[in-house]
C-alpha positions as CSV (number, residue, x, y, z in Angstrom):
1,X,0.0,0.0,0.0
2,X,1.6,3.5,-0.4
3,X,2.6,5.7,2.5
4,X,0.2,8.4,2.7
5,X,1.7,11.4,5.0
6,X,-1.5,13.9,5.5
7,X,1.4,16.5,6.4
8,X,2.4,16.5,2.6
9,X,-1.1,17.6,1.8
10,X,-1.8,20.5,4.5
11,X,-2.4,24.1,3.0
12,X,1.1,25.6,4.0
13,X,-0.7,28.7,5.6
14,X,-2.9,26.3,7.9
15,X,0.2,24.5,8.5
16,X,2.1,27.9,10.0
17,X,-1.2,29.4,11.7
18,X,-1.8,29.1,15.5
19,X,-5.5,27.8,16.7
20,X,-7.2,30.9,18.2
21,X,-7.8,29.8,22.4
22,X,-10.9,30.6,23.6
23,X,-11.7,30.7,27.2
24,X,-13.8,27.6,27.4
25,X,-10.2,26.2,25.7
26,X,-8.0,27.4,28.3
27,X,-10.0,26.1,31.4
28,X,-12.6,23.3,31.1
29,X,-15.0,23.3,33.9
30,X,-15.1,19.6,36.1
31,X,-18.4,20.2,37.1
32,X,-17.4,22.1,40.3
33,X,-19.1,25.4,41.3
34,X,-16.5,27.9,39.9
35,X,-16.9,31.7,39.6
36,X,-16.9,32.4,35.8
37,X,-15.2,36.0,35.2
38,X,-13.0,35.3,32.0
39,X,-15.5,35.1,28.7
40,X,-16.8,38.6,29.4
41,X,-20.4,36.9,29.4
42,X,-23.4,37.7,30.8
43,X,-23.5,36.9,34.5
44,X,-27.3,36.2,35.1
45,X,-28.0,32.6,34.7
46,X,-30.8,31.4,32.0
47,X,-29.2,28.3,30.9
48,X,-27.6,29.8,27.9
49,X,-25.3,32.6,29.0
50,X,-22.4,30.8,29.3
51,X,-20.8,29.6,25.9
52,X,-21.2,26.3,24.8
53,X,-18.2,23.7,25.4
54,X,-16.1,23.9,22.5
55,X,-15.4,20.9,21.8
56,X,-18.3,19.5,22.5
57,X,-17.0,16.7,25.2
58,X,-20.0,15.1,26.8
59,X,-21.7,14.6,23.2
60,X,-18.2,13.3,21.6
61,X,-18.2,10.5,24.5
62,X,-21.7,9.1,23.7
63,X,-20.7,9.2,19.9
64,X,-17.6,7.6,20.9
65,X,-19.2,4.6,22.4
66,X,-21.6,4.6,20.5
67,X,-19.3,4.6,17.5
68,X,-16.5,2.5,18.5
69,X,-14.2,5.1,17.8
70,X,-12.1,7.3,20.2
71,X,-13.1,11.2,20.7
72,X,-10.2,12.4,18.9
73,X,-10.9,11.1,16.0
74,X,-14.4,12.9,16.1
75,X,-15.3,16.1,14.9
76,X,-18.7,17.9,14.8
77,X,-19.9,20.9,13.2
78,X,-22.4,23.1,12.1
79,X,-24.2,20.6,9.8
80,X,-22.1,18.4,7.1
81,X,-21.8,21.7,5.3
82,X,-19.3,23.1,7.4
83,X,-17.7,19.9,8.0
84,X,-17.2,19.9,4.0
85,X,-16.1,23.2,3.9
86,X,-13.3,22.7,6.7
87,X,-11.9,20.2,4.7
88,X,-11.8,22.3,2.0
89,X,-10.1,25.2,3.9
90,X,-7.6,23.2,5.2
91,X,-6.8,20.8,2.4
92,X,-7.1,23.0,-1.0
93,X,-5.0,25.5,-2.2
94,X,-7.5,28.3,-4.2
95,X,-6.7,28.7,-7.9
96,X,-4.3,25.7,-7.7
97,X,-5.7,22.3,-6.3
98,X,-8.5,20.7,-7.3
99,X,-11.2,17.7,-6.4
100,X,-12.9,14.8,-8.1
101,X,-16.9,14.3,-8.0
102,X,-18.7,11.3,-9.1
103,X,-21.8,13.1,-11.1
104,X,-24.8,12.5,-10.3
105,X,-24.2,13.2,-6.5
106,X,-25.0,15.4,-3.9
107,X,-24.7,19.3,-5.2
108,X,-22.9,21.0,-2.3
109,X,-19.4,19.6,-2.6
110,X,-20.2,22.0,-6.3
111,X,-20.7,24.7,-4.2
112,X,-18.0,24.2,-2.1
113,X,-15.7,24.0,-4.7
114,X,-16.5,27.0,-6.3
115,X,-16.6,29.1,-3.2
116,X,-12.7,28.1,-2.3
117,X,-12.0,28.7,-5.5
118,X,-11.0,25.0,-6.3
119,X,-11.2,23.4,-9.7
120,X,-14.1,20.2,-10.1
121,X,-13.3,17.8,-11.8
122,X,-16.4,15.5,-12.7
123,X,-16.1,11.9,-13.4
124,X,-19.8,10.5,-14.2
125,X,-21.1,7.5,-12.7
126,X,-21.5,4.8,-15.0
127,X,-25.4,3.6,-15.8
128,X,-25.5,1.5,-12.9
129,X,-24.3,4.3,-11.0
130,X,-21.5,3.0,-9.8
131,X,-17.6,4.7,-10.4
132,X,-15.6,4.7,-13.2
133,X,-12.2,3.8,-11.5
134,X,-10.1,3.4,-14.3
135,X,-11.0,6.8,-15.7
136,X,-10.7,8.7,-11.9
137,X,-7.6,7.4,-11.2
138,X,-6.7,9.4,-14.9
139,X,-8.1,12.3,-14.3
140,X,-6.3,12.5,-11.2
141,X,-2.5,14.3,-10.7
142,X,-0.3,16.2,-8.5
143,X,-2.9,19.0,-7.3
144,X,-5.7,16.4,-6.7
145,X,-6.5,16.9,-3.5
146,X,-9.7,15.3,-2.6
147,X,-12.0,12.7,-3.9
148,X,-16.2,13.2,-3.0
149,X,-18.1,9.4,-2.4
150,X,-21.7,9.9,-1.4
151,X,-23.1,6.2,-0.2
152,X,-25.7,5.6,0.0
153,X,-25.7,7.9,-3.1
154,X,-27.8,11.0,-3.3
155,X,-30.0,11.2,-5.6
156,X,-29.7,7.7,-6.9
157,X,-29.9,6.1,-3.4
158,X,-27.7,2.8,-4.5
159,X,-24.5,1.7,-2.4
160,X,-21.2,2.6,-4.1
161,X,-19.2,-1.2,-4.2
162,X,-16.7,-1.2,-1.8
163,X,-14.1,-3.4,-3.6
164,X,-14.2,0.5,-5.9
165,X,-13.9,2.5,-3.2
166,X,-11.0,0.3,-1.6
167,X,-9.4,0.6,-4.8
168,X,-9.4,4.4,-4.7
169,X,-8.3,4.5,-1.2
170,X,-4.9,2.6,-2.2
171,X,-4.3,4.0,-5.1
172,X,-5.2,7.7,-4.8
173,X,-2.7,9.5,-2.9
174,X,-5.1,12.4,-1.7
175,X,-8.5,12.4,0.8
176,X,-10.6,10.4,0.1
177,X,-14.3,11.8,1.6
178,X,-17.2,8.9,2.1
179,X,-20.5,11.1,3.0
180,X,-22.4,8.8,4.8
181,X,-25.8,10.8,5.6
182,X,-28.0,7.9,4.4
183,X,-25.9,5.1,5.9
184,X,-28.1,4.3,9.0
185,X,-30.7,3.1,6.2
186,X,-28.9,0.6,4.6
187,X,-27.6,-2.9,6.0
188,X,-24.1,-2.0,5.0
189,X,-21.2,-1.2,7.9
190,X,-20.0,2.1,7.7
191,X,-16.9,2.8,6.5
192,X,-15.3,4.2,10.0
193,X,-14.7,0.7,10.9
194,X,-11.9,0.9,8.5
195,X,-10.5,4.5,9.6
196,X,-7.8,2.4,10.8
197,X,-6.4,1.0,7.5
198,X,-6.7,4.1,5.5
199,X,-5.6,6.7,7.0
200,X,-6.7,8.6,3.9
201,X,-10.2,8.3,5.1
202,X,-12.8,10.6,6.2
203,X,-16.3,9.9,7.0
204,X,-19.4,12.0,7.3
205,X,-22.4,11.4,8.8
206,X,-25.6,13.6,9.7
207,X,-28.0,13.6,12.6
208,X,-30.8,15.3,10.3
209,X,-31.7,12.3,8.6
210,X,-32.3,8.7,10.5
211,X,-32.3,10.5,13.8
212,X,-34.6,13.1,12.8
213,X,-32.5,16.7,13.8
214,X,-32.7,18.6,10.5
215,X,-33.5,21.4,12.4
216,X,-30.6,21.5,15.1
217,X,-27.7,21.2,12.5
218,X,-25.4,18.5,13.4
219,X,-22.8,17.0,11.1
220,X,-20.2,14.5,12.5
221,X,-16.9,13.8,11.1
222,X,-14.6,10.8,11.2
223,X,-11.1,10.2,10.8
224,X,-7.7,9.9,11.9
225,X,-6.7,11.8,15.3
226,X,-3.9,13.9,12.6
227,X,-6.7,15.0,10.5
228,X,-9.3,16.0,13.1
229,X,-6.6,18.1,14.6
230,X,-6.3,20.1,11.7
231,X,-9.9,20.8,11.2
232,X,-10.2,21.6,14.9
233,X,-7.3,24.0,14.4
234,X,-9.1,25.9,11.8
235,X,-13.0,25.4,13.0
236,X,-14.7,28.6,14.8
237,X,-14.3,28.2,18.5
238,X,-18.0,27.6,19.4
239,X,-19.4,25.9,16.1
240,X,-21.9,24.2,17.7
241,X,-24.1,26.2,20.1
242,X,-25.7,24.6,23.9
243,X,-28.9,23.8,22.6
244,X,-28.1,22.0,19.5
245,X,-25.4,19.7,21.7
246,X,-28.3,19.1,24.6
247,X,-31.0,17.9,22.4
248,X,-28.2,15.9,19.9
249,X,-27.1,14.6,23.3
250,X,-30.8,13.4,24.4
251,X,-31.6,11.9,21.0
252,X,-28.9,9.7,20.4
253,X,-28.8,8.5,23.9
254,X,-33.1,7.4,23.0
255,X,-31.2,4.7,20.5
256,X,-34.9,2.4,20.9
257,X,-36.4,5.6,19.5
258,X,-34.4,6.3,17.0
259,X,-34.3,2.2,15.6
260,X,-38.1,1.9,15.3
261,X,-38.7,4.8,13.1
262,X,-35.7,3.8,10.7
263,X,-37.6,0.6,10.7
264,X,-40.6,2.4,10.0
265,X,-38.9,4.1,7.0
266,X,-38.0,1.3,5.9
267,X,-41.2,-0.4,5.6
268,X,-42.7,2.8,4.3
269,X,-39.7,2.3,1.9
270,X,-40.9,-1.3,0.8
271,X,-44.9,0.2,0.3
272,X,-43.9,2.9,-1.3
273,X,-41.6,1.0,-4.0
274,X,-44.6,-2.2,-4.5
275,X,-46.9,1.3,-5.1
276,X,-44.5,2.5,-7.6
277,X,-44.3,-0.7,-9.9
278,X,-48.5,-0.1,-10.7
279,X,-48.2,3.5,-11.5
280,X,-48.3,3.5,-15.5
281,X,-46.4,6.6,-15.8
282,X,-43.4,5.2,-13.6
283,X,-41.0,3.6,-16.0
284,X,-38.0,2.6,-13.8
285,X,-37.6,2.2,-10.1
286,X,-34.2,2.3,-8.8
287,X,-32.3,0.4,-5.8
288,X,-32.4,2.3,-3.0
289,X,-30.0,1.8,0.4
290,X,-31.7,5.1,1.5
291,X,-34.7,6.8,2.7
292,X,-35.9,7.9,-0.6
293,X,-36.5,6.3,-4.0
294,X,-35.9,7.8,-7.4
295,X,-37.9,6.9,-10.1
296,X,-37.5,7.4,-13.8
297,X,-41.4,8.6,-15.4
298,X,-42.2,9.7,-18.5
299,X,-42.3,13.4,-17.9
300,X,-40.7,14.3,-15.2
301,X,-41.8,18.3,-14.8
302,X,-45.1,17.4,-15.5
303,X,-45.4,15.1,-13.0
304,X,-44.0,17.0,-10.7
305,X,-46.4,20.1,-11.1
306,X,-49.3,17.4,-10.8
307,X,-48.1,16.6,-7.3
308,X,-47.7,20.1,-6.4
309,X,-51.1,21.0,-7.5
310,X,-52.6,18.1,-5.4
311,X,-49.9,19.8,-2.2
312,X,-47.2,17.2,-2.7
313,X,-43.8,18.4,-2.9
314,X,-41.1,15.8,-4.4
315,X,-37.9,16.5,-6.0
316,X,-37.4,16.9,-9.9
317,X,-33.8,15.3,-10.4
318,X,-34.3,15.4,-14.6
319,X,-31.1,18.2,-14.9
320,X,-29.0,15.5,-13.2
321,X,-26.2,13.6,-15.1
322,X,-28.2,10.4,-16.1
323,X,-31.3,11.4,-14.2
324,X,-33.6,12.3,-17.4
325,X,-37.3,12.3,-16.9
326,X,-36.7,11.4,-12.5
327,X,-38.2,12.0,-9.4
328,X,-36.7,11.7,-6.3
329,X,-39.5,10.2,-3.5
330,X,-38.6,10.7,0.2
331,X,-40.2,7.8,2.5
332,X,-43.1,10.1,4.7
333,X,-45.0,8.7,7.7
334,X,-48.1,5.7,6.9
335,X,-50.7,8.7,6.3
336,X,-47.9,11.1,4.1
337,X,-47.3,7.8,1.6
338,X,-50.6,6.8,1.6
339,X,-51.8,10.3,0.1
340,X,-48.6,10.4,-2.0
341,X,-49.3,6.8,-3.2
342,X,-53.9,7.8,-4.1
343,X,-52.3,10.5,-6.2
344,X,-50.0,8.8,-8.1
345,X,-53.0,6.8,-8.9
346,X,-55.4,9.4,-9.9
347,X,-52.5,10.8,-11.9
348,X,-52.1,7.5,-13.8
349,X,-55.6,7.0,-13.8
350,X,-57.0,10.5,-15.3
């Protein structure tokens, strides 16, 4: 296997800079009744005056355990977003380096690229959406810096195989970023399990998806204790405020909770695709490891202003790379499908 030294691939100005030290950095409190007079905060007590921990200890332990992986290999941020964009900032050098993304794929790392002013380089998925590795590992040179992976794939919801992406992490001598959001829906491990072999590897996960915290903006981060450093040297010293690390900390400690409704999603899943199959209209069904299915139709826009009309909103995925004439289907609650299901039958019916 080559020797991959994550030093070689450090921006040289992250490299030189100091971490700023905050004052929750300097001294962490042990729980014991200490009078707080460095932070310049507000001294009256409403549960929120004081800032948050900064890195976010008591949450990073359940995750740990949780996880199977140790705390310093952890790192959480303001949603995946600002994950992605860390590793961006400390791994790209604008107008020089660039990335590789496997089209059609989840459209931030596009934006993420263009806002650090790092080339794209886009390597479409082949029909059965699955990479092209012979023609990444050409498109690849000296400034490649990173390479995107979204399994289960957004929009197309299909696993990518891992004998590819083991391929890619030996051969390609840059990052190699598995976005995990979808992962607690499919019966495949995640990939942190082999942080430990690759230590090109980073993995991304979400809370806003199985575990139901859209709204609270948590993305977590996995990979080796070097790299997490250097993100942690560069994040903002209080990404993630008090309230979203309390009610992250109370939902994944509910695990039962969380289990039964990705089982119910998945069931949903399974009505929702048997549904699919009698719709006339509905030419293709595709596999799916996640919590939506996409569907090829036979027009696309119009079927999606049909839904809208009757106060459904889907996705229209037809200006995706081999996504023509698609619809992307996210698995609702028993009452949601059942009303999305009726008018997908009127539709094919009228």
């Amino acid at each position: 296997m080559k020797i991959f030294n994550i030093q070689n691939i450090i921006r040289a100005n992250v490299k030189a800079m100091k971490a700023y030290s905050s004052a929750r950095d300097e001294y962490v409190s042990d729980g014991s009744k200490m009078i707080f007079l460095d932070a310049n905060e507000n001294p009256f007590e409403n549960g929120v005056n004081r800032y948050p921990d900064p890195l976010q200890r008591a949450l990073k332990s359940v995750i740990s355990e949780q996880k199977n992986i140790p705390e310093n290999q952890i790192l959480l941020g303001n949603g995946s977003d600002e994950v992605l964009d860390l590793i961006f900032r400390a791994f790209c050098e604008p107008k020089q380096d660039n990335i590789i993304t496997l089209p059609p794929t989840y459209g931030m790392y596009t934006v993420l690229s263009n806002l650090n002013e790092v080339e794209e380089r886009k390597i479409q998925l082949n029909e059965d959406f699955q990479p092209n590795v012979d023609v990444i590992l050409e498109a690849i040179d000296e400034n490649s810096k990173m390479l995107f992976i979204c399994s289960p794939n957004n929009p197309t919801g299909n696993l990518i195989a891992s004998e590819k992406i083991k391929t890619l992490l030996e051969k390609f001598n840059g990052l190699v970023v598995i976005d995990e959001a979808y992962i607690d829906f499919s019966n495949q491990n995640s990939w942190i399990s082999e942080l430990s072999n690759y230590p090109n590897l980073i993995v991304t996960q979400t809370l806003s998806k199985a575990y139901g915290l859209a709204g609270i903006r948590l993305g977590l981060c996995f990979a080796s204790a070097e790299i997490i450093a250097v993100l942690n040297k560069i994040k903002p010293p209080y990404n993630v405020n008090e309230l979203t690390q309390k009610r992250a900390l109370e939902r994944i400690s509910n695990v039962e909770v969380v289990n039964e409704e990705v089982e119910s999603v998945l069931k949903e899943r399974d009505i929702l695709i048997k549904a699919l199959k009698n719709i006339s209209f509905v030419e293709t069904i595709f596999p799916t490891e996640a919590n939506f299915v996409l569907a090829r139709v036979d027009d696309a826009t119009k079927r999606y202003n049909q839904l809208i009309e009757k106060g459904i909103v889907i996705r229209n995925r037809t200006t995706q790379p081999l996504c023509e004439n698609t619809l992307r289907f996210t698995v609702g609650t028993d009452e949601e499908n059942k009303k999305l299901i009726s008018a997908l039958k009127q539709l094919a019916n009228s």
